[in-house]
C-alpha positions as CSV (number, residue, x, y, z in Angstrom):
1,X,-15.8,-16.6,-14.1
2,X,-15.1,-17.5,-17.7
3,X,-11.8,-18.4,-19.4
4,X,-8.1,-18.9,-18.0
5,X,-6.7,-17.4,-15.1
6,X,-3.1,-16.6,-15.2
7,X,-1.1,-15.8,-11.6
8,X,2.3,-15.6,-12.4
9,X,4.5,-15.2,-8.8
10,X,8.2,-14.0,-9.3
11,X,9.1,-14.1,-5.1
12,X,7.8,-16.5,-3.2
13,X,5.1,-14.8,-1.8
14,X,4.4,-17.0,0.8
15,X,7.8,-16.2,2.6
16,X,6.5,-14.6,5.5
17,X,5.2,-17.7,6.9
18,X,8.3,-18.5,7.8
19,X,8.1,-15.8,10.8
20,X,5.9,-17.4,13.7
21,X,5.4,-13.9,15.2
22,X,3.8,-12.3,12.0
23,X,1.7,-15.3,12.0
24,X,0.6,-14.9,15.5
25,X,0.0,-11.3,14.9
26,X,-2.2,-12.1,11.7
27,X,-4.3,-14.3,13.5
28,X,-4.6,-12.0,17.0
29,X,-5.3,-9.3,14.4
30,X,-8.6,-11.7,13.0
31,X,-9.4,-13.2,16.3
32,X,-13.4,-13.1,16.6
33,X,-13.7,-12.1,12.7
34,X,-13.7,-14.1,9.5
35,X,-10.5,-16.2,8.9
36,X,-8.0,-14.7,6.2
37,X,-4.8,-13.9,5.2
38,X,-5.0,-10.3,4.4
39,X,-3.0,-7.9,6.2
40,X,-2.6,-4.0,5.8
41,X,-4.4,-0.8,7.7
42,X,-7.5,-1.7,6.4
43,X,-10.2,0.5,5.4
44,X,-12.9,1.5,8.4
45,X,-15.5,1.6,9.3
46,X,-15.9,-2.4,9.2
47,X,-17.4,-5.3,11.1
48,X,-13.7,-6.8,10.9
49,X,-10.1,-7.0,10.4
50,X,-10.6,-9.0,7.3
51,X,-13.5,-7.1,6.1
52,X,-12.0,-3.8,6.3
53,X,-8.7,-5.1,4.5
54,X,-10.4,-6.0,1.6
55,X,-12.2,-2.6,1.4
56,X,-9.0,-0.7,1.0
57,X,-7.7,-3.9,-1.8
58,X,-11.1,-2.8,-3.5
59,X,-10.2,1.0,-3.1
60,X,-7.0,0.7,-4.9
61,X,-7.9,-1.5,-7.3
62,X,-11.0,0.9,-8.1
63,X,-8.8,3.4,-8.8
64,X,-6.2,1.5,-11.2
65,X,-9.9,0.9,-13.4
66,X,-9.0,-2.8,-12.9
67,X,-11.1,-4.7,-15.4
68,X,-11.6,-7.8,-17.8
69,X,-8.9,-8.7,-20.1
70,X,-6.0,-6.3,-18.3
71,X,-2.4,-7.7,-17.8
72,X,-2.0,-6.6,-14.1
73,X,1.2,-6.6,-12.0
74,X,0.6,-6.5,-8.0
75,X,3.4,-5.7,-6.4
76,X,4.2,-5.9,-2.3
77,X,1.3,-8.5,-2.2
78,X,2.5,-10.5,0.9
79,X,0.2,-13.4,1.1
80,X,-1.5,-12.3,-2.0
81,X,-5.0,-12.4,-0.8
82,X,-5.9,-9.3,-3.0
83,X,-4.4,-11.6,-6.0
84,X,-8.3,-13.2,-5.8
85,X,-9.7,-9.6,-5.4
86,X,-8.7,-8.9,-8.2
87,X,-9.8,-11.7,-10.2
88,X,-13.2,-12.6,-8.7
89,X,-14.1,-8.8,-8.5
90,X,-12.5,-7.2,-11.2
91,X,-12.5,-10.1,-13.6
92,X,-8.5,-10.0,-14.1
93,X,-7.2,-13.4,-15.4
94,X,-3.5,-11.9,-16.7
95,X,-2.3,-11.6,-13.4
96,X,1.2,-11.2,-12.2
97,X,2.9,-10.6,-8.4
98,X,6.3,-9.6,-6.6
99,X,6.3,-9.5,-2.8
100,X,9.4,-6.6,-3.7
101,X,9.1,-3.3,-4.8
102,X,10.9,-2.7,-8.3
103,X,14.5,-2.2,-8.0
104,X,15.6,1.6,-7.8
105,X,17.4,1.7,-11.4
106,X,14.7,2.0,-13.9
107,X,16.6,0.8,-16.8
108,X,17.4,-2.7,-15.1
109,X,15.7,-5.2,-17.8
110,X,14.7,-6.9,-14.8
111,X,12.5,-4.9,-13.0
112,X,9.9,-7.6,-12.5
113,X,11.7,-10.5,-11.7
114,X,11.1,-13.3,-14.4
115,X,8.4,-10.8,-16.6
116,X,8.4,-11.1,-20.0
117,X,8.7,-7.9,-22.0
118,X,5.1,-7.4,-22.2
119,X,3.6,-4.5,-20.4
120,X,1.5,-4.0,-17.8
121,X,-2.2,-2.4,-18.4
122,X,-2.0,-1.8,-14.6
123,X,0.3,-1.8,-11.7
124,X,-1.2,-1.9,-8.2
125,X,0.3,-1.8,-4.6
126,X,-1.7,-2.3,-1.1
127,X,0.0,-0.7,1.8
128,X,3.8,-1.4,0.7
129,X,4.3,1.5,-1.5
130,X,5.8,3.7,1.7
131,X,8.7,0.9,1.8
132,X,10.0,1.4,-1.6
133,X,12.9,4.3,-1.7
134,X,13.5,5.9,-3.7
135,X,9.8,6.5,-4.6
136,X,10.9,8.8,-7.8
137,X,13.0,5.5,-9.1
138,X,10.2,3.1,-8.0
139,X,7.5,5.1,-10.2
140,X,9.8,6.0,-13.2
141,X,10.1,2.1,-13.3
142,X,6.6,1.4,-13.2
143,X,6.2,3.6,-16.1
144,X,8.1,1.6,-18.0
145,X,6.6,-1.6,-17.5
146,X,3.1,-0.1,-18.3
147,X,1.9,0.3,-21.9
148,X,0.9,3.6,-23.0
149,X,-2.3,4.7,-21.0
150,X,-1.8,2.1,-18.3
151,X,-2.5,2.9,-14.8
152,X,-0.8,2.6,-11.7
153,X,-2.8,2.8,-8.5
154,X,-1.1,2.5,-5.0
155,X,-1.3,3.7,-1.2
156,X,1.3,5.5,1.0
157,X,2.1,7.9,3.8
158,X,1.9,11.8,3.7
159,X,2.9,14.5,5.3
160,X,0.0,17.6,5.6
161,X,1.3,20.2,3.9
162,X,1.2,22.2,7.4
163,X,4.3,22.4,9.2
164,X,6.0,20.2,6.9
165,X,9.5,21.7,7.8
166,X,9.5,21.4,11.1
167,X,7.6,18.0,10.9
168,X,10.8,16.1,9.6
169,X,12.9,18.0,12.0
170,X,10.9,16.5,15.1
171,X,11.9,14.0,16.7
172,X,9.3,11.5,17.2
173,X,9.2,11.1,13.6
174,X,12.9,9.6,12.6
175,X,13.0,6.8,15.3
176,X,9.3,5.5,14.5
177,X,9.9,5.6,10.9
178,X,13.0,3.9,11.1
179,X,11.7,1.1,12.7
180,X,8.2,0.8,10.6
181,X,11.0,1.0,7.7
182,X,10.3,3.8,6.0
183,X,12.4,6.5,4.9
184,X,11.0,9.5,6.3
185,X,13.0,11.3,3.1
186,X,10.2,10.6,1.1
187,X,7.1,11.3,2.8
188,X,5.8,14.2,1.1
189,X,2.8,16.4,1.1
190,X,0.1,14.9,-1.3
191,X,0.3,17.8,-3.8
192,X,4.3,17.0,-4.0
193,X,2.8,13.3,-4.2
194,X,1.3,14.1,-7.2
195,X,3.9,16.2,-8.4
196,X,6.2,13.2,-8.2
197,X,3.9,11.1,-10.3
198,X,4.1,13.8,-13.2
199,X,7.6,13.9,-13.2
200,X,7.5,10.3,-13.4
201,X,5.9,9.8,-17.2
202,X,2.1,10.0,-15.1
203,X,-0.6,12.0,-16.4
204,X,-4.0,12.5,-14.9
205,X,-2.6,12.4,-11.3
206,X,-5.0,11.8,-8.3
207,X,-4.7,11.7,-4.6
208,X,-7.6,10.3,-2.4
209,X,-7.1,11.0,1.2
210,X,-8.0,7.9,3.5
211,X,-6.4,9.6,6.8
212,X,-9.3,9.3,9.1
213,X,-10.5,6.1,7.5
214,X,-7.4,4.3,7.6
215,X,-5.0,5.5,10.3
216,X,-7.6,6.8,12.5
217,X,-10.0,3.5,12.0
218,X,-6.8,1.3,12.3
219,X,-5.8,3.2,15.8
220,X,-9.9,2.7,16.9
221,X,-9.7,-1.1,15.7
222,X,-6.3,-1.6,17.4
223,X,-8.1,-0.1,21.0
224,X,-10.8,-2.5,20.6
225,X,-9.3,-5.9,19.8
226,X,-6.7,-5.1,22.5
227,X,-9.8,-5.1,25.1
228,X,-11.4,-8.4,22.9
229,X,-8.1,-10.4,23.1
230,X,-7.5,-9.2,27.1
231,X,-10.9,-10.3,28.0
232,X,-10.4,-13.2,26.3
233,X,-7.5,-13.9,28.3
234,X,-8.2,-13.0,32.0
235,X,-6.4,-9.7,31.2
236,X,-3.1,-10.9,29.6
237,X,-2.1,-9.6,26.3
238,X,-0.1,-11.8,23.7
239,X,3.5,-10.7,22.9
240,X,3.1,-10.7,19.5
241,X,0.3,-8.0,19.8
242,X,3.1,-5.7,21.3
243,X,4.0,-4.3,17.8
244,X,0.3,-4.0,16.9
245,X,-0.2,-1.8,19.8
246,X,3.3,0.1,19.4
247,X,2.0,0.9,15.8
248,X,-1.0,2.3,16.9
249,X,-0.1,4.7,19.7
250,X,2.9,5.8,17.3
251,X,0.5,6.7,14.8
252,X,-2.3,8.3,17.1
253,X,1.1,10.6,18.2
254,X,2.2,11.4,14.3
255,X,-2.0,11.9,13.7
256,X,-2.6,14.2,16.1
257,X,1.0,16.7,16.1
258,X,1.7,19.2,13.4
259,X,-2.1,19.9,12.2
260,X,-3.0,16.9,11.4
261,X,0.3,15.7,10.6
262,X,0.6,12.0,9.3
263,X,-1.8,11.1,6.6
264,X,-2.2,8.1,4.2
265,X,-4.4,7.9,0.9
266,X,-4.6,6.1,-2.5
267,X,-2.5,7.9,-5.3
268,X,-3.7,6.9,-8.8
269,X,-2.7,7.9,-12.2
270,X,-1.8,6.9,-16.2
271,X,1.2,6.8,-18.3
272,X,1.4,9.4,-20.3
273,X,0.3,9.6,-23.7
274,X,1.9,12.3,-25.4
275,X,5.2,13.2,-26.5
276,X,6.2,16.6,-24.6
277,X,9.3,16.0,-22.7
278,X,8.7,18.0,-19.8
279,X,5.8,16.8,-16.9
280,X,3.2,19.7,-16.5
281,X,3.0,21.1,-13.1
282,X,0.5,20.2,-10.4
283,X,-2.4,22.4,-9.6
């Protein structure tokens, strides 16, 4: 790849190492595949772990129309393994990245920790997004660090518009989004996804769902290295698969109640560019 590329970290984004069982966990989760440092859901159907979490980096940054010569901020990038996705697919050399969401006041001056006031021509974000509360805040933020026209592409949790109401009143749903840290205040149908975009400064919102490819190919993935890593061990199961598999049967659960119930997908869309106050509404 021609010229300079610039990776600019604001966290220290190598943090997690610091937690042995996460470690263990990554590596259980690429036993018998390729060796890597990616981590999300992953996008399936794949020959492995690794494979399949660089699909949905790809996805993402696909629909943020990364390219050449963009300023690009990644934000929850963990190990940053999609840091070189970016760069060696898209061609991005300006590249910035926070292991944090931005913080919730969208007038804080330091919204990226350590930027410079320059904006953004794109903001992306890999399976964290569904951490970050207030989501409203979050986006109204990233609209401010974007110039005019940029785009912000991200994943997160839904709720199918079906039996919404009586979805957040269950009670499965509290207690396992509590402990994936989530707040299940903001999981939202995608059309109120997209709605939340627009009031936001986004124009040009866009929601891709990846339910079956993601949660459903994560659950199927988690089945089958659970029976890889037992045989591999005269039927024993490593500890620090246990939240792998807790995961997994918590989302099969939230997949299959309410008609369809938990869903996840790509949400993409561009600051707007004109001048009317108000955000249109969603169709």
């Amino acid at each position: 790849m021609q010229g300079h590329l610039r990776v600019a970290f604001f966290m220290a984004v190598h943090l997690r190492d610091t937690d042995s069982l996460l470690l263990s966990e990554r590596q259980l989760l690429h036993e018998g595949g390729g060796s890597s440092r990616w981590h999300n859901f992953g996008l399936w159907p794949a020959p492995d772990y690794a494979t399949a979490c660089r699909a949905l980096g790809l996805a993402v940054g696909t629909a943020a129309g990364l390219g050449p010569g963009q300023r690009v901020l990644s934000l929850g990038v963990g190990d940053g393994e999609e840091l070189a996705l970016w760069s060696q697919h898209f061609g991005c050399e300006d590249l910035s990245a926070s292991d944090a969401a931005l913080p919730a006041t969208p007038d804080d001056k330091s919204a990226v920790a350590g930027t410079d006031a320059a904006p953004f021509d794109a903001i992306v974000c890999v399976d964290a997004a569904y951490h970050f509360s207030p989501r409203a805040a979050w986006l109204q933020a990233c609209a401010k660090r974007l110039r005019p026209g940029g785009h912000i592409a991200y994943t997160d949790l839904c709720l199918h518009s079906h039996g919404i109401a009586r979805w957040l009143a269950a009670p499965l749903l509290g207690p396992v989004m509590a402990v994936a840290g989530v707040d299940r205040r903001q999981l939202l149908s995608p059309a109120q996804q997209v709605q939340r975009l627009l009031e936001a400064g986004f124009e040009d919102a866009a929601w891709q769902d990846l339910s079956q490819p993601v949660l459903d190919g994560f659950i199927a993935f988690a089945a089958a290295q659970a029976a890889r890593l037992r045989s591999a061990r005269h039927g024993a199961i490593p500890a620090a698969w246990r939240r792998v598999s807790t995961t997994a049967r918590a989302l099969q659960l939230l997949r299959r109640s309410a008609a369809g119930g938990l869903g996840y997908g790509v949400l993409s869309a561009r600051v707007r560019t004109s001048s009317a106050d108000s955000a249109p509404a969603a169709h």
